[in-house]
PQR file of N, CA, C, O and H, with PARSE charges and radii, in Angstrom:
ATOM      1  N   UNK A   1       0.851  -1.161   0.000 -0.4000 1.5000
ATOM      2  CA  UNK A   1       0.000   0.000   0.000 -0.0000 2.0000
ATOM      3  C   UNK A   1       0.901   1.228   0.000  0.5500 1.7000
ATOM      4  O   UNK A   1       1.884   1.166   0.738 -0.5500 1.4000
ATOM      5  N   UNK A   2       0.685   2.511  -0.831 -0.4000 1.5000
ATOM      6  CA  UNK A   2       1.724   3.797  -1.034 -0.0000 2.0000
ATOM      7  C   UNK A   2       0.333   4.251  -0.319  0.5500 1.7000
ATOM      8  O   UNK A   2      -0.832   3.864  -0.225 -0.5500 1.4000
ATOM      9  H   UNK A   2      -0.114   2.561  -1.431  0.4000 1.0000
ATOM     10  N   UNK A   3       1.096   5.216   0.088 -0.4000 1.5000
ATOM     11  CA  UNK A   3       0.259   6.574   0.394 -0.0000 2.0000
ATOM     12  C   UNK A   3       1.245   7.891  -0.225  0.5500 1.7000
ATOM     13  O   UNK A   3       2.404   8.295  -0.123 -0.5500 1.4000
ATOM     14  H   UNK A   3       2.042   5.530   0.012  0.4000 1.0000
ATOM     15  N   UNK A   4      -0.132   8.285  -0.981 -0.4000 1.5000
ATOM     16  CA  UNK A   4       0.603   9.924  -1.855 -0.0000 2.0000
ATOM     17  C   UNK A   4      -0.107  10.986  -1.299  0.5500 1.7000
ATOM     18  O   UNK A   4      -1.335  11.080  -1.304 -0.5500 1.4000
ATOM     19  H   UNK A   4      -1.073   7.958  -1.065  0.4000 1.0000
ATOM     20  N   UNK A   5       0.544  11.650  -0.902 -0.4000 1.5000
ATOM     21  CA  UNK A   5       0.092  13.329  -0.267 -0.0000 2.0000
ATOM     22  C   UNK A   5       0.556  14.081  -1.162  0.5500 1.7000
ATOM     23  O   UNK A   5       1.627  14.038  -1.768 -0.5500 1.4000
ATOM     24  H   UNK A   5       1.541  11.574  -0.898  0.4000 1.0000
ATOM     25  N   UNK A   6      -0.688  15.088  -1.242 -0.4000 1.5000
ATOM     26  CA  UNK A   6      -0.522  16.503  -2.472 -0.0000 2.0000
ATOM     27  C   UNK A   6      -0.317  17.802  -1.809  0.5500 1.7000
ATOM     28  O   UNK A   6      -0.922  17.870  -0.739 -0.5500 1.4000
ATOM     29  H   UNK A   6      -1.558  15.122  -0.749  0.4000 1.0000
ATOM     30  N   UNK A   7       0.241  18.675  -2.072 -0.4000 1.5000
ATOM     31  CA  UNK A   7       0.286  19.840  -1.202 -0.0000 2.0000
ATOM     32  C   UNK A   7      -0.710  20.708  -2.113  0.5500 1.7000
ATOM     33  O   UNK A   7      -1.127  20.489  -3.251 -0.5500 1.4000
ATOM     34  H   UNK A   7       0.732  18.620  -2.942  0.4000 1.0000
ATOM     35  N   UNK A   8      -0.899  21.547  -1.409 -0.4000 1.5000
ATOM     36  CA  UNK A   8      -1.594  22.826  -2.303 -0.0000 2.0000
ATOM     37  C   UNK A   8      -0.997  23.569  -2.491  0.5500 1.7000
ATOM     38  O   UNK A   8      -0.144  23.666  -1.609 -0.5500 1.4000
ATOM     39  H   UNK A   8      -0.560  21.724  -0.485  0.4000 1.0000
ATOM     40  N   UNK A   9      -0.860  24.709  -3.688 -0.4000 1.5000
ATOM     41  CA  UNK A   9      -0.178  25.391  -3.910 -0.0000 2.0000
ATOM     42  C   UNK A   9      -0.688  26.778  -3.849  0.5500 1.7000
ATOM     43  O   UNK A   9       0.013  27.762  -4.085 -0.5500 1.4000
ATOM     44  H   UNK A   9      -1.553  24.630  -4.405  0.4000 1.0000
ATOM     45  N   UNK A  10      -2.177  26.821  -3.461 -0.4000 1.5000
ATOM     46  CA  UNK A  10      -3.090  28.170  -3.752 -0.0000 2.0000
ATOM     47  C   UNK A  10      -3.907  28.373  -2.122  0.5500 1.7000
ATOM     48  O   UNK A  10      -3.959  27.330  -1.471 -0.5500 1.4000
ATOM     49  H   UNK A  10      -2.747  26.022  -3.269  0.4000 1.0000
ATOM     50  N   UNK A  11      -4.234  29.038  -1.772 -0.4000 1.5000
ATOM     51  CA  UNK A  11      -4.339  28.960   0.186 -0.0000 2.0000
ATOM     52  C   UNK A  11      -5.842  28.162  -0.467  0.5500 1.7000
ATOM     53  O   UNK A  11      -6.107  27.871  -1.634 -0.5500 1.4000
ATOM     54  H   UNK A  11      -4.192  29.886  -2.301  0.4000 1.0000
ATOM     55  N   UNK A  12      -6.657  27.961   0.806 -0.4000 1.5000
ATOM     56  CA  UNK A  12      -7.631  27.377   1.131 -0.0000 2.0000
ATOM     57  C   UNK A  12      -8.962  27.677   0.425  0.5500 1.7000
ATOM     58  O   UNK A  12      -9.626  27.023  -0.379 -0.5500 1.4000
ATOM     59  H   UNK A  12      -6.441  28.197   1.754  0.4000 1.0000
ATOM     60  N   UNK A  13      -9.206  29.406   1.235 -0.4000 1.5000
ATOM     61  CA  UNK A  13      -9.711  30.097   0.207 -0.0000 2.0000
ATOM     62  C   UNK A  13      -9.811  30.437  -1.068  0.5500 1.7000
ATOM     63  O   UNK A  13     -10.773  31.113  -1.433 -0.5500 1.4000
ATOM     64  H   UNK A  13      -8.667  29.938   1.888  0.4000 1.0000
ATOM     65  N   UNK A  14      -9.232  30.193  -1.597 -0.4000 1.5000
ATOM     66  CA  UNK A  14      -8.902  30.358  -3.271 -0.0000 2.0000
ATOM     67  C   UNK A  14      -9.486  28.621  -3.986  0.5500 1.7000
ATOM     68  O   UNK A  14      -9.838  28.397  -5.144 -0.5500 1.4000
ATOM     69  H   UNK A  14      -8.450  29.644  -1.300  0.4000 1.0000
ATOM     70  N   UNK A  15      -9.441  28.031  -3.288 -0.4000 1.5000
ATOM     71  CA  UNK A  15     -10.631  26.753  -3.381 -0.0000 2.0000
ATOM     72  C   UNK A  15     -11.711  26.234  -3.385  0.5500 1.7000
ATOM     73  O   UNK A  15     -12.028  25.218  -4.003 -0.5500 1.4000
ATOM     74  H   UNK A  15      -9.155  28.212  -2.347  0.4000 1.0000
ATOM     75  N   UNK A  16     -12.449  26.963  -2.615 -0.4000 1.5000
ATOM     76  CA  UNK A  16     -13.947  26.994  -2.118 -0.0000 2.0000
ATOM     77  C   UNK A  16     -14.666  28.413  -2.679  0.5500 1.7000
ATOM     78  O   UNK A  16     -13.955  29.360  -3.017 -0.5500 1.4000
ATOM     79  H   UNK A  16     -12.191  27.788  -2.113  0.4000 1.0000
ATOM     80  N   UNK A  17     -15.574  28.454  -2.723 -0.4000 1.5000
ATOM     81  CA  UNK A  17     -16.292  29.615  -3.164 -0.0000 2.0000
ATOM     82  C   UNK A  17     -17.756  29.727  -2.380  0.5500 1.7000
ATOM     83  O   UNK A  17     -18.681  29.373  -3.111 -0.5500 1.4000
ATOM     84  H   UNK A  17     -16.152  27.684  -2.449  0.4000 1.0000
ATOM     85  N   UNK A  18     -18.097  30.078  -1.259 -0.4000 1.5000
ATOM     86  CA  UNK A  18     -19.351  30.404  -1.180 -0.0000 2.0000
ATOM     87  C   UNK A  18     -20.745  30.808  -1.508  0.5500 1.7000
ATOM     88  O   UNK A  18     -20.942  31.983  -1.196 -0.5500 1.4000
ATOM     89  H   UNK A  18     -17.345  30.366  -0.665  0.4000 1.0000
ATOM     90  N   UNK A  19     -21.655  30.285  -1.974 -0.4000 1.5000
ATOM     91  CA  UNK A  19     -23.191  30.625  -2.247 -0.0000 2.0000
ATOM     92  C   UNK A  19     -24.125  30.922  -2.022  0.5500 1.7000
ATOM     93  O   UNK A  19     -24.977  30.033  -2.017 -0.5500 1.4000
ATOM     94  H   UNK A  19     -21.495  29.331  -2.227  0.4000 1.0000
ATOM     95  N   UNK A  20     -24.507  32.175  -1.733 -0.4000 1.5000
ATOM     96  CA  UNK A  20     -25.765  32.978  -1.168 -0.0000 2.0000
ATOM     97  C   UNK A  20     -26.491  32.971  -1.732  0.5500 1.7000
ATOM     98  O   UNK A  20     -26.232  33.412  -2.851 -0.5500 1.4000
ATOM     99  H   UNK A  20     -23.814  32.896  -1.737  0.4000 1.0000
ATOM    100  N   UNK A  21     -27.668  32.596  -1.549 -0.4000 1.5000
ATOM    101  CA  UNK A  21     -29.064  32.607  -2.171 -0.0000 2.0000
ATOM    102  C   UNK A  21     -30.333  34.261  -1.062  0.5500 1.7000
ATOM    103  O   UNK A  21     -30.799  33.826  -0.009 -0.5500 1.4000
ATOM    104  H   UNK A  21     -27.879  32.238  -0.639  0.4000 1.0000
ATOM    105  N   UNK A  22     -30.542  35.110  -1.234 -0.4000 1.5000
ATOM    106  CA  UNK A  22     -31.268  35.846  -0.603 -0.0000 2.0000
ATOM    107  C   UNK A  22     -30.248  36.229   1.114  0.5500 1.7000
ATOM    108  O   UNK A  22     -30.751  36.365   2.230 -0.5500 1.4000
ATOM    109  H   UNK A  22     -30.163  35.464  -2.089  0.4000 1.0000
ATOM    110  N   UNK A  23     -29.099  36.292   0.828 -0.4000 1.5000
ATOM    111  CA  UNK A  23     -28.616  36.663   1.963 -0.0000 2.0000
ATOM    112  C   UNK A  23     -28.140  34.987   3.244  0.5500 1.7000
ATOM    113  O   UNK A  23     -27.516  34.855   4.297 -0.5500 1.4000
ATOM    114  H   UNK A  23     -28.691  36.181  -0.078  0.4000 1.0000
ATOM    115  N   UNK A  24     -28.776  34.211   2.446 -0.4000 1.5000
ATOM    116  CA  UNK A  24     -28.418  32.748   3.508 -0.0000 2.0000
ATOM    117  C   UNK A  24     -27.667  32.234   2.697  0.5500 1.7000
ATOM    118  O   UNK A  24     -27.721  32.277   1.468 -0.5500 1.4000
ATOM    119  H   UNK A  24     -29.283  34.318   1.591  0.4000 1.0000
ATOM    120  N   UNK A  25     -26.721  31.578   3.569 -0.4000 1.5000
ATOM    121  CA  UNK A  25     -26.045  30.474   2.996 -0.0000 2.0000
ATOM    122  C   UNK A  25     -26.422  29.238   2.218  0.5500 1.7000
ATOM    123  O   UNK A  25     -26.831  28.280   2.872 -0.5500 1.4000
ATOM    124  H   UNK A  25     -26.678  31.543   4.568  0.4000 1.0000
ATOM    125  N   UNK A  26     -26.338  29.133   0.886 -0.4000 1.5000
ATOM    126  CA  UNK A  26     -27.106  27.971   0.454 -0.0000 2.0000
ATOM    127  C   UNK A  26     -25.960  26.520   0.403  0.5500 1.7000
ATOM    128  O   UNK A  26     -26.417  25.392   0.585 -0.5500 1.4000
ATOM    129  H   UNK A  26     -26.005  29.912   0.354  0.4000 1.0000
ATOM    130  N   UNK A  27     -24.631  26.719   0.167 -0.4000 1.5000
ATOM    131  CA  UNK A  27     -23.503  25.385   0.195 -0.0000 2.0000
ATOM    132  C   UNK A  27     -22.411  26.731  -0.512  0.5500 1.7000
ATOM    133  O   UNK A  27     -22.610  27.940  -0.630 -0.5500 1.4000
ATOM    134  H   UNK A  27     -24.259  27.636   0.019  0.4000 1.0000
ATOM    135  N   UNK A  28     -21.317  25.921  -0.854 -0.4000 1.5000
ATOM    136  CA  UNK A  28     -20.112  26.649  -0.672 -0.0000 2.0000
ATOM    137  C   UNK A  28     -19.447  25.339  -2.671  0.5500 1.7000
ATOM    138  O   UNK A  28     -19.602  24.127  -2.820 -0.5500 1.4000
ATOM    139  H   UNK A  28     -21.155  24.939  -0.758  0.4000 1.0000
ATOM    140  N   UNK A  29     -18.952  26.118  -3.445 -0.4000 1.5000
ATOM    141  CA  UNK A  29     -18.202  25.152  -4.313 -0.0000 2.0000
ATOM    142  C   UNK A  29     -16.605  25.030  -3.955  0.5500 1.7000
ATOM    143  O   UNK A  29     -15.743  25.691  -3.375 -0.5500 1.4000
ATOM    144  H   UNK A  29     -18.826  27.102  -3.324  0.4000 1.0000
ATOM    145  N   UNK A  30     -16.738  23.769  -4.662 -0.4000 1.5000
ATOM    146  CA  UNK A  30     -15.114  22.977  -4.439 -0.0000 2.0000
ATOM    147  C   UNK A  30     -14.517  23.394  -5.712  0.5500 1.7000
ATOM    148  O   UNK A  30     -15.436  23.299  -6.525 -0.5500 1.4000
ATOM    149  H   UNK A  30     -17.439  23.233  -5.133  0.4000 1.0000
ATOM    150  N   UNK A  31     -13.567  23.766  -6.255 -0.4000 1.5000
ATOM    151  CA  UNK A  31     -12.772  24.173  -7.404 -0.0000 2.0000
ATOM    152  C   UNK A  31     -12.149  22.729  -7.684  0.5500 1.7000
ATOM    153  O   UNK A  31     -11.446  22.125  -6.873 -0.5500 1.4000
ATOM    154  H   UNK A  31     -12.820  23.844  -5.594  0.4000 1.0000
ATOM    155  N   UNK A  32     -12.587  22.165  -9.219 -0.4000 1.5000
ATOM    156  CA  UNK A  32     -11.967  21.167  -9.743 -0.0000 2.0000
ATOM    157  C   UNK A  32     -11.038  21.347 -10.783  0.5500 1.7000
ATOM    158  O   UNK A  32     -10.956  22.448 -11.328 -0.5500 1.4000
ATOM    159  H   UNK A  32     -13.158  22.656  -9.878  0.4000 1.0000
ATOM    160  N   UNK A  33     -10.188  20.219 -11.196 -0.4000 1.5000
ATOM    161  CA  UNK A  33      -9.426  20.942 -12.726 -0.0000 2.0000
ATOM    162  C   UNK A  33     -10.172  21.251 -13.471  0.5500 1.7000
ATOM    163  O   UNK A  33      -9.547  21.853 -14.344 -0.5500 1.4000
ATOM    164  H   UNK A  33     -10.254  19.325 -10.754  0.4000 1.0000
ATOM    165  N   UNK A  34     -11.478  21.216 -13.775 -0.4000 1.5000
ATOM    166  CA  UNK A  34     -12.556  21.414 -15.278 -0.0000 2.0000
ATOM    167  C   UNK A  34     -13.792  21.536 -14.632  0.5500 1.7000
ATOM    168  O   UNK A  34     -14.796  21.023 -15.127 -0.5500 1.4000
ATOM    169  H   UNK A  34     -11.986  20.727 -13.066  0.4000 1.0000
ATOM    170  N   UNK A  35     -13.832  22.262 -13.407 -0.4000 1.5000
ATOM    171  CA  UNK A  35     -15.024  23.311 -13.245 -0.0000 2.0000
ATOM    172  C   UNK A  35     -15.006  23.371 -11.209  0.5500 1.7000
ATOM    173  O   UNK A  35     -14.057  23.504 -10.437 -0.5500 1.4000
ATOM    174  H   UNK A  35     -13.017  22.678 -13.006  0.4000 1.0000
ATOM    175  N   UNK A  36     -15.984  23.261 -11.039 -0.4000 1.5000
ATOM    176  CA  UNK A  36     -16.770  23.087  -9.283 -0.0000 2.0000
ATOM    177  C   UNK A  36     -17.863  22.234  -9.179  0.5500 1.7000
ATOM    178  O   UNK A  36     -18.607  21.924 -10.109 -0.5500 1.4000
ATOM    179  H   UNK A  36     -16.755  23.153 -11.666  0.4000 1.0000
ATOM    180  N   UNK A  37     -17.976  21.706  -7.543 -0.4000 1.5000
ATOM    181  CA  UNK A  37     -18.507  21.063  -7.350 -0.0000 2.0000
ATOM    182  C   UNK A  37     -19.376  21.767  -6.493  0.5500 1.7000
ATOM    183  O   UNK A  37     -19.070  22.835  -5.961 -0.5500 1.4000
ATOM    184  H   UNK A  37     -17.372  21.958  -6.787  0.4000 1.0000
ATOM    185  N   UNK A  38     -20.595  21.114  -6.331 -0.4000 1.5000
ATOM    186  CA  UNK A  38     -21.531  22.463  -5.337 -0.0000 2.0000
ATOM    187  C   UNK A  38     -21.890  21.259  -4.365  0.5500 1.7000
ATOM    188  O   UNK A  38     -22.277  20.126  -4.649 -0.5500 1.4000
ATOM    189  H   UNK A  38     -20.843  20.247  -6.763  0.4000 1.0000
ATOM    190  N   UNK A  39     -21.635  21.867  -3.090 -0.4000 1.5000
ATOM    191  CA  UNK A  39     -21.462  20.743  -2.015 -0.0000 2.0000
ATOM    192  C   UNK A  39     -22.546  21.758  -0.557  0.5500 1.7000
ATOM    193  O   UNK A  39     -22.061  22.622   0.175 -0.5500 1.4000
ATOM    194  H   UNK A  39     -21.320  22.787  -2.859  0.4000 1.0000
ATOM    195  N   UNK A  40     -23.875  21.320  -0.534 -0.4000 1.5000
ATOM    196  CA  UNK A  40     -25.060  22.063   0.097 -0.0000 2.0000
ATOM    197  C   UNK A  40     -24.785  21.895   1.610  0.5500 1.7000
ATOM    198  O   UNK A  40     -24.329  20.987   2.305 -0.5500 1.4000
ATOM    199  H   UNK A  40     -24.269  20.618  -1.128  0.4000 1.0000
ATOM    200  N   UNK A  41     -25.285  23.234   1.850 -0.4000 1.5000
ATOM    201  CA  UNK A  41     -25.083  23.659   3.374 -0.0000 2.0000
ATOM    202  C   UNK A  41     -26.493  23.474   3.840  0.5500 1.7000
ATOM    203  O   UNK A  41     -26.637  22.530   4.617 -0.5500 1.4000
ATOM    204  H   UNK A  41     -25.656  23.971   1.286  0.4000 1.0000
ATOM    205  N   UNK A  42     -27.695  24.241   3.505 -0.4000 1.5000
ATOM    206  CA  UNK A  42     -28.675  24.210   3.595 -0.0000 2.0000
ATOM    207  C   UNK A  42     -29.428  22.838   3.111  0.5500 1.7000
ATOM    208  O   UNK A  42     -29.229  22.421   1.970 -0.5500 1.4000
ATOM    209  H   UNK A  42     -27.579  25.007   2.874  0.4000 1.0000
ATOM    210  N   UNK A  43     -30.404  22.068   4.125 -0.4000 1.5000
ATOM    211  CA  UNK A  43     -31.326  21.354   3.492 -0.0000 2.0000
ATOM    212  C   UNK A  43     -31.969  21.606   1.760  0.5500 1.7000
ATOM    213  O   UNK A  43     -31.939  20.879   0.768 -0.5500 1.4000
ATOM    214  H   UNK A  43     -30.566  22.407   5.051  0.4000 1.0000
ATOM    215  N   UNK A  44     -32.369  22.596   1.936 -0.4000 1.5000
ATOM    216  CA  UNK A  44     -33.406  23.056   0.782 -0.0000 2.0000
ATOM    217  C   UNK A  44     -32.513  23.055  -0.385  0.5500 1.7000
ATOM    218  O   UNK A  44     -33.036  23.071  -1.499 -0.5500 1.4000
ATOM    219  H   UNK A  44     -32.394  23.187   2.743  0.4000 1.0000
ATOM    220  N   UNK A  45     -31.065  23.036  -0.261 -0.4000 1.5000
ATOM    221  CA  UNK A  45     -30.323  22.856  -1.724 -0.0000 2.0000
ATOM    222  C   UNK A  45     -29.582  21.346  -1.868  0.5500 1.7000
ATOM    223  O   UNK A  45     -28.508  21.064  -2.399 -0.5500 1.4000
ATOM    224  H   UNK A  45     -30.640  23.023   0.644  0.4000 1.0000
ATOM    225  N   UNK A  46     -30.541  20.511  -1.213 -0.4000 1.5000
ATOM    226  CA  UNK A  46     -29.734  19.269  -1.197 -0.0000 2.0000
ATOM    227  C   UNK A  46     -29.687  18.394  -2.751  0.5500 1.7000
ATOM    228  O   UNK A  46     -28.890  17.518  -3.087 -0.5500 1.4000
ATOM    229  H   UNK A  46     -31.414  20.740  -0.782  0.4000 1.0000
ATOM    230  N   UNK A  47     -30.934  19.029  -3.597 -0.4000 1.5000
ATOM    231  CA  UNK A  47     -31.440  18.149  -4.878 -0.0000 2.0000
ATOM    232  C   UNK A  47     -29.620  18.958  -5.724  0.5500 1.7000
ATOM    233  O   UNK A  47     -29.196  18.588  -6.819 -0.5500 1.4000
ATOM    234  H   UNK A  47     -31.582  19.740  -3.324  0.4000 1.0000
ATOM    235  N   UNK A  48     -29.029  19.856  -4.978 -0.4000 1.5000
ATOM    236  CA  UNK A  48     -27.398  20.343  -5.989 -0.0000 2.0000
ATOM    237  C   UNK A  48     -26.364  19.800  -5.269  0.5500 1.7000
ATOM    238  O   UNK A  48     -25.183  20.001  -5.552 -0.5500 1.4000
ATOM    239  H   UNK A  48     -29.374  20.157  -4.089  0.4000 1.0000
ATOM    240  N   UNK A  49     -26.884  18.865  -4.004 -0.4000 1.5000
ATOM    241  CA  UNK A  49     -25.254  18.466  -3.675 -0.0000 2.0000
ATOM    242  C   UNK A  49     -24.787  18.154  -4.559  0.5500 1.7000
ATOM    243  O   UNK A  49     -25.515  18.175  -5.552 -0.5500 1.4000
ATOM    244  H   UNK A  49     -27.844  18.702  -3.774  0.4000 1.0000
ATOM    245  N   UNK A  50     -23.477  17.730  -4.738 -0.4000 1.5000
ATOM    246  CA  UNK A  50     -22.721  16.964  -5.819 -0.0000 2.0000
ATOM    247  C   UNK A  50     -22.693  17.744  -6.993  0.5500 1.7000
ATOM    248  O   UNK A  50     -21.539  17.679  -7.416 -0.5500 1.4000
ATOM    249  H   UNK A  50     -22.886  17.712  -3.931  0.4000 1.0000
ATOM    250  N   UNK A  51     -23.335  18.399  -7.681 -0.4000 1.5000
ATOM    251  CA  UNK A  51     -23.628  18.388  -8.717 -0.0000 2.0000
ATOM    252  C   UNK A  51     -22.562  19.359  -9.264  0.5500 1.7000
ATOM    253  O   UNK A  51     -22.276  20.378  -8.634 -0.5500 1.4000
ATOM    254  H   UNK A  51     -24.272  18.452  -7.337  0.4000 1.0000
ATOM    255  N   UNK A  52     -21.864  18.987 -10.656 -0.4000 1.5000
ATOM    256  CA  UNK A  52     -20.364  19.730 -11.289 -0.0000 2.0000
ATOM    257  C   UNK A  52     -20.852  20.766 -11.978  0.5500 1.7000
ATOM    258  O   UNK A  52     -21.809  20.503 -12.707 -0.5500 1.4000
ATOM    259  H   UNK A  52     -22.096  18.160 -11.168  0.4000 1.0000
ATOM    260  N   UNK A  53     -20.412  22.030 -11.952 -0.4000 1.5000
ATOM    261  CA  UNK A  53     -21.042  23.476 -12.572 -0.0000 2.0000
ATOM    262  C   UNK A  53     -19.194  23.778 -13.717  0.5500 1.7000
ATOM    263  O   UNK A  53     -18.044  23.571 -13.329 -0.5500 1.4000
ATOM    264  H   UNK A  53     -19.635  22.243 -11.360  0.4000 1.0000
ATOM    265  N   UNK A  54     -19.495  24.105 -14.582 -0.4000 1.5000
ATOM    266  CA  UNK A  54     -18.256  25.218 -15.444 -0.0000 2.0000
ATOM    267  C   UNK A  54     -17.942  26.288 -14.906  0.5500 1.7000
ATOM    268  O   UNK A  54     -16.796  26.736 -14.902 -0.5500 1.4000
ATOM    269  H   UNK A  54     -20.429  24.273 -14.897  0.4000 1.0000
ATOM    270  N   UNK A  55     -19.161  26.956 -14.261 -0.4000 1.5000
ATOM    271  CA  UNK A  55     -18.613  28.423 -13.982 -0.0000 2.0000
ATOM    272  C   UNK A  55     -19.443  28.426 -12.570  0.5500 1.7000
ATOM    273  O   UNK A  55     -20.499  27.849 -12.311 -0.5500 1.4000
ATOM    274  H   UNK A  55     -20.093  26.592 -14.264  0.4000 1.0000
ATOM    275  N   UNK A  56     -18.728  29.158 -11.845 -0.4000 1.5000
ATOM    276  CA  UNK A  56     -19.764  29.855 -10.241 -0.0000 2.0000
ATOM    277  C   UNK A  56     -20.982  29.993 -10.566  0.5500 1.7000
ATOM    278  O   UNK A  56     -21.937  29.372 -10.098 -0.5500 1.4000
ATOM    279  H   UNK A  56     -17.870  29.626 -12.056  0.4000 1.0000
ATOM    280  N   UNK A  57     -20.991  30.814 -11.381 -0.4000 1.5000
ATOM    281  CA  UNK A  57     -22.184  31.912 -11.916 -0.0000 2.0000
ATOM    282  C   UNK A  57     -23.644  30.890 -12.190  0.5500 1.7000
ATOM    283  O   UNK A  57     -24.764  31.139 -11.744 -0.5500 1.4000
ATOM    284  H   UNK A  57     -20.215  31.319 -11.761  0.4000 1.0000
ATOM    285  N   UNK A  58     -23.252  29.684 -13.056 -0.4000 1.5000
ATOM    286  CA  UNK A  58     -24.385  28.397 -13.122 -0.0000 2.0000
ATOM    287  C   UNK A  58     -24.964  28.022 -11.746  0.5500 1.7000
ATOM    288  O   UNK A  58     -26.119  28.190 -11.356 -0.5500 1.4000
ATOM    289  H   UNK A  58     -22.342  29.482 -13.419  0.4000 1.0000
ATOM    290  N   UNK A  59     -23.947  27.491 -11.106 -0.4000 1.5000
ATOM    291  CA  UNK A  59     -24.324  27.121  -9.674 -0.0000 2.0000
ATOM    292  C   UNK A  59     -25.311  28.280  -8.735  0.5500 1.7000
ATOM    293  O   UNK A  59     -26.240  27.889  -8.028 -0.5500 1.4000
ATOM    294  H   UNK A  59     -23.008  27.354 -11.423  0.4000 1.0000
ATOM    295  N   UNK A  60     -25.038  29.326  -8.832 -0.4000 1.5000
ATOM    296  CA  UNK A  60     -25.444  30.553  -8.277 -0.0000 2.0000
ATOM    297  C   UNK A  60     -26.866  30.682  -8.997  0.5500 1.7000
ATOM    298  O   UNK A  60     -27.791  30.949  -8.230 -0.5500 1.4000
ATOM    299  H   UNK A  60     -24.283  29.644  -9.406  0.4000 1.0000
ATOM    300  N   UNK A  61     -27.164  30.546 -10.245 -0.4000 1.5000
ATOM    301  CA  UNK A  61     -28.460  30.770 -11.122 -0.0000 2.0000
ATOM    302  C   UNK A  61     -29.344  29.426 -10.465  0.5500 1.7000
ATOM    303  O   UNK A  61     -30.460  29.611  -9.980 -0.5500 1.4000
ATOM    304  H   UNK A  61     -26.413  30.330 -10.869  0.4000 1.0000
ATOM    305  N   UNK A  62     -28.701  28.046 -10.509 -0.4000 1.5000
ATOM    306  CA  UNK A  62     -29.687  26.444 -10.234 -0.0000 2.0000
ATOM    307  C   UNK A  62     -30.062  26.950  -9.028  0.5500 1.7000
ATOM    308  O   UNK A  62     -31.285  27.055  -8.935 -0.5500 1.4000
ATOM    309  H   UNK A  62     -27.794  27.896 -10.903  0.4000 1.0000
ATOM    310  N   UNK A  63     -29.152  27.470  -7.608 -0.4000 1.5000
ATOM    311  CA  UNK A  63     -29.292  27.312  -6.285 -0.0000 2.0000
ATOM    312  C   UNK A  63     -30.624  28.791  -6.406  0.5500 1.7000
ATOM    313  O   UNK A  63     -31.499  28.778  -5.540 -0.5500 1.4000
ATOM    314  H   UNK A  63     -28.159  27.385  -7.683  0.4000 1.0000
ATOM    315  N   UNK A  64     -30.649  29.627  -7.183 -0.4000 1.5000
ATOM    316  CA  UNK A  64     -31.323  30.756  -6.695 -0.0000 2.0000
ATOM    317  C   UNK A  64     -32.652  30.277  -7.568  0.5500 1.7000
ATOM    318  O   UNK A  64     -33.737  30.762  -7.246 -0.5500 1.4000
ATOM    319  H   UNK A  64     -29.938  29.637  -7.886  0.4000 1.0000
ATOM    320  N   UNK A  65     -32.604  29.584  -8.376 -0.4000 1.5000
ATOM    321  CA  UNK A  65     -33.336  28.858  -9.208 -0.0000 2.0000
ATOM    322  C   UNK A  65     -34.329  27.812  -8.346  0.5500 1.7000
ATOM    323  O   UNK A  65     -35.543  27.663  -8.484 -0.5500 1.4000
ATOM    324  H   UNK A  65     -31.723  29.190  -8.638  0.4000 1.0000
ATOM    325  N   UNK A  66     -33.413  27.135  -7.409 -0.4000 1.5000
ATOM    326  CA  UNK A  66     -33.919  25.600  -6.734 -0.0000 2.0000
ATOM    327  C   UNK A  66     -35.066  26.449  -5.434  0.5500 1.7000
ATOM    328  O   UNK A  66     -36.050  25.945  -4.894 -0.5500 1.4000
ATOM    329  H   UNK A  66     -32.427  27.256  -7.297  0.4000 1.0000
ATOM    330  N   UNK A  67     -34.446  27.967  -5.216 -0.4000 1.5000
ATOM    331  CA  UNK A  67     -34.855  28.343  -4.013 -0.0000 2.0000
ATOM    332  C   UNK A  67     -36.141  28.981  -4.133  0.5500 1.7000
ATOM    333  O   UNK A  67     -36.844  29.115  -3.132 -0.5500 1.4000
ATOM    334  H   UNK A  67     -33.647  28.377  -5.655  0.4000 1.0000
ATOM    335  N   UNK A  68     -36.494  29.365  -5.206 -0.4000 1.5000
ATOM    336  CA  UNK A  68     -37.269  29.911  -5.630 -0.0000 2.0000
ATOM    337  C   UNK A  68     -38.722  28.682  -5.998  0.5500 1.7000
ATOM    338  O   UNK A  68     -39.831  28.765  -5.470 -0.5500 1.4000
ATOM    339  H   UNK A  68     -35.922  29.256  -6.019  0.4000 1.0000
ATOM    340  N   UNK A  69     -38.480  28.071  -6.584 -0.4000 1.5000
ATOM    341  CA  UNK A  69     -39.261  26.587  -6.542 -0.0000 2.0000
ATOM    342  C   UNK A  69     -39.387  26.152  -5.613  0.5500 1.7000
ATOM    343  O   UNK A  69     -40.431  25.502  -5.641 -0.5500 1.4000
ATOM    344  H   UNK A  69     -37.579  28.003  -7.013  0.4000 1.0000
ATOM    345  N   UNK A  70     -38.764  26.073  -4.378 -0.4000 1.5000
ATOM    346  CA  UNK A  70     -39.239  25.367  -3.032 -0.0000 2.0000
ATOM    347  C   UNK A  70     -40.429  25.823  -2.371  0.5500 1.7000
ATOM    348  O   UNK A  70     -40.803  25.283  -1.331 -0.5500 1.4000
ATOM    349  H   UNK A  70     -37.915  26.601  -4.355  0.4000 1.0000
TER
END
C-alpha cells in the first residue's frame, strides 16, 4: 500500500467559493481541474449536492433557481 500526499499550492480560500441565495447560505463550491462542485449547506439545496457546474455563476443561477421553486 503507497500513500501519496498533495500539497496545495493556492491557500484554502482560493478553493472553495461560497453561495448565497437571498442573503443565507445555500452550500459553498469545491474548485476542480474542469469546473466546481456544489457541495449544500442548507437542506433546501440538497437536490445540488454533488452536482459539477463550469462556472460559479451556473451554480449561483440552479441554487437561486432551486430556491425559488421550493
Amino acid at each position: 500500500m503507497s500513500l501519496h500526499i498533495s500539497t496545495f499550492t493556492r491557500p484554502a480560500a482560493e478553493l472553495a467559493r461560497l453561495v448565497f441565495v437571498d442573503d443565507a447560505l445555500a452550500g459553498f463550491l469545491v474548485e476542480q481541474k474542469h469546473g466546481y462542485i456544489f457541495q449544500a449547506v442548507d437542506p433546501v439545496f440538497a437536490l445540488l449536492d454533488g452536482s459539477r457546474f463550469v462556472l460559479p455563476q451556473h451554480a449561483e443561477r440552479s441554487a437561486a433557481r432551486l430556491k425559488r421553486a421550493s
